[in-house]
C-alpha positions in Angstrom: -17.4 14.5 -26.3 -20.5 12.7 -26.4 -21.8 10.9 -23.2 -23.1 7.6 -24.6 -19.2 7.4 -25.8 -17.4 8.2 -22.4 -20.2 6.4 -20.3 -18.9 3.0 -21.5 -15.3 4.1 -20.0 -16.7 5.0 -16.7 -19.0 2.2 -16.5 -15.8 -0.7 -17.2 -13.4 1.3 -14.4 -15.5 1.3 -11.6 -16.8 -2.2 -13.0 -13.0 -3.5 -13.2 -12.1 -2.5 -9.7 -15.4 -3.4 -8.3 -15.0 -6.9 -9.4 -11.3 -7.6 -9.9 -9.8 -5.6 -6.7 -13.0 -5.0 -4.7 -12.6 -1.3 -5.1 -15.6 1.4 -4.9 -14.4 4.4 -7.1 -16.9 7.3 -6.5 -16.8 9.5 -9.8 -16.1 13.1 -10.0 -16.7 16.0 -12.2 -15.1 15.4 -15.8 -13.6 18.6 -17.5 -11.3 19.0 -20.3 -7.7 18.9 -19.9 -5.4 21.1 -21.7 -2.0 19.6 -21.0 -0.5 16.4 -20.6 0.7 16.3 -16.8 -0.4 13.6 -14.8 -2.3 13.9 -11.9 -1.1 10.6 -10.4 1.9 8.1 -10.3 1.4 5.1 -12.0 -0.7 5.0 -15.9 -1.7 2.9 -18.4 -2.6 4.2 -21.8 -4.0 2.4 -24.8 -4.4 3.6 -28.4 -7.6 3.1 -29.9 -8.6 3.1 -33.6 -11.5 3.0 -35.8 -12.4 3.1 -39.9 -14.1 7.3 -38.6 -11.5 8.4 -35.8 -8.2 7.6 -33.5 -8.3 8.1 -29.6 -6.5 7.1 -26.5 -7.5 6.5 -23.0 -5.3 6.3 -19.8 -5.9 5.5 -16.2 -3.8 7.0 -13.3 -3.6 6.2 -10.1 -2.2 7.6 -7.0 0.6 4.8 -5.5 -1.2 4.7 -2.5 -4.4 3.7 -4.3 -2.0 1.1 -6.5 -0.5 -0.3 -3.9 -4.0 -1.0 -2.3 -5.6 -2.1 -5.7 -2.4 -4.8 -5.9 -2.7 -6.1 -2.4 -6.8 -6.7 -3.2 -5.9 -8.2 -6.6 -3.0 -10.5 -5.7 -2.5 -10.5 -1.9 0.8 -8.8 -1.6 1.6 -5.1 -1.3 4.6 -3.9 -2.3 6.5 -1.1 -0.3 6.5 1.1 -3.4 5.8 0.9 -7.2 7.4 -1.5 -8.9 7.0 -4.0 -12.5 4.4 -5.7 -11.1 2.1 -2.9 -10.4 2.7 -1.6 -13.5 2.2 -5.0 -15.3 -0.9 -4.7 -13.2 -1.9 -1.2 -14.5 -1.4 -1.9 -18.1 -3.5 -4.8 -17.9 -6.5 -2.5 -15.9 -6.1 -0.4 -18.8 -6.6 -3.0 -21.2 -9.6 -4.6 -19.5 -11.2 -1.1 -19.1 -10.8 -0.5 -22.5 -12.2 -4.0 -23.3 -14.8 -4.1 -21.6 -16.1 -0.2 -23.5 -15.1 -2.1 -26.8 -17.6 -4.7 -25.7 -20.3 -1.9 -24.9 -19.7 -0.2 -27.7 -20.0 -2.9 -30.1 -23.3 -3.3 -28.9 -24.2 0.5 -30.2 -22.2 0.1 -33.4 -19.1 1.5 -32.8 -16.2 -0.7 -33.6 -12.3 0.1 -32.5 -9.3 -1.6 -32.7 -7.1 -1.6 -29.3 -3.4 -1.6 -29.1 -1.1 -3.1 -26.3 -1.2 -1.0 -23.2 1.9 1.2 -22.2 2.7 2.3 -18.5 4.3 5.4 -18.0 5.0 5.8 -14.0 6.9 8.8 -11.8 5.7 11.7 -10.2 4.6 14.3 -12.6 4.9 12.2 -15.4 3.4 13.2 -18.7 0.7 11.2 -20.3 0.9 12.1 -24.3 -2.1 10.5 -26.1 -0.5 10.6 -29.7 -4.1 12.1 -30.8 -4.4 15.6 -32.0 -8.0 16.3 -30.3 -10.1 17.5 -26.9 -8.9 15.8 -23.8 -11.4 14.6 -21.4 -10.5 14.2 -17.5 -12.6 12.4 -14.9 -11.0 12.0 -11.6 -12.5 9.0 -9.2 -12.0 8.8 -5.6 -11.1 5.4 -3.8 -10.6 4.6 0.0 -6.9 5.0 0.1 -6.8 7.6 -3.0 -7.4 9.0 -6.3 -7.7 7.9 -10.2 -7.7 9.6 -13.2 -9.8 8.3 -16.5 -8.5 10.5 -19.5 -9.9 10.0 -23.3 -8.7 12.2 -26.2 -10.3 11.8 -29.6 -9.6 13.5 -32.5 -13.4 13.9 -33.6 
């Protein structure tokens, strides 16, 4: 996958949690992904589509990361995950994938976005609906990890 496509991605998450949950996400190494086992507990995944190709990204997070992300954003912290972190995940996802659509733009590259879905349990699988290479890049945060997966099918 090309850089100047992914870079957008990376740039909104750590921009998202930066701004909206006073978050530092330090990235790791991305890699391509062969299944579709989660890494974390809680994700939001949003289709994407444009006139030349069909994608999907997805955030995880750990809970304990959630949890900490929802007491920043809104000033309670639930005892576990519930609707309203996933309400709050879902609409990460689609702020994230927003803000890329907004950086994008800029370069040309136009996509449609579709309304977020949150998938949540332990081991839960993330299907992207896309028949293409998976990209993975974990991100570490204070109190845990998050996952940023994009799947394209060109």
């Amino acid at each position: 996958m090309n850089a100047d496509f992914i870079n957008p991605f990376i740039s909104a998450l750590t921009n998202v949690l930066k701004t909206m949950a006073q978050t530092e996400l330090k990235p790791g190494k991305p890699q391509k992904k062969k299944d579709a086992k989660s890494f974390g507990d809680v994700s939001g995944l949003i289709g994407m589509v444009a006139p030349e190709t069909q994608g999907s990204l997805s955030i995880t997070f750990e809970a304990s990361l959630a949890l900490d992300i929802m007491e920043k954003m809104l000033g309670e912290r639930p005892a576990e995950l519930n609707d309203e972190v996933s309400d709050m995940v879902g609409e990460i996802a689609n702020m994230v994938c927003g803000g890329a659509k907004l950086a994008l733009a800029d370069k040309g590259f136009e996509f449609g976005m579709a309304s977020p879905v949150v998938v949540s349990g332990k081991d839960h699988s993330i299907n992207h609906q896309v028949d293409g290479p998976k990209m993975i890049m974990p991100f570490q945060g204070e109190s845990g990890k998050a996952y940023l997966e994009i799947c394209f099918n060109k």
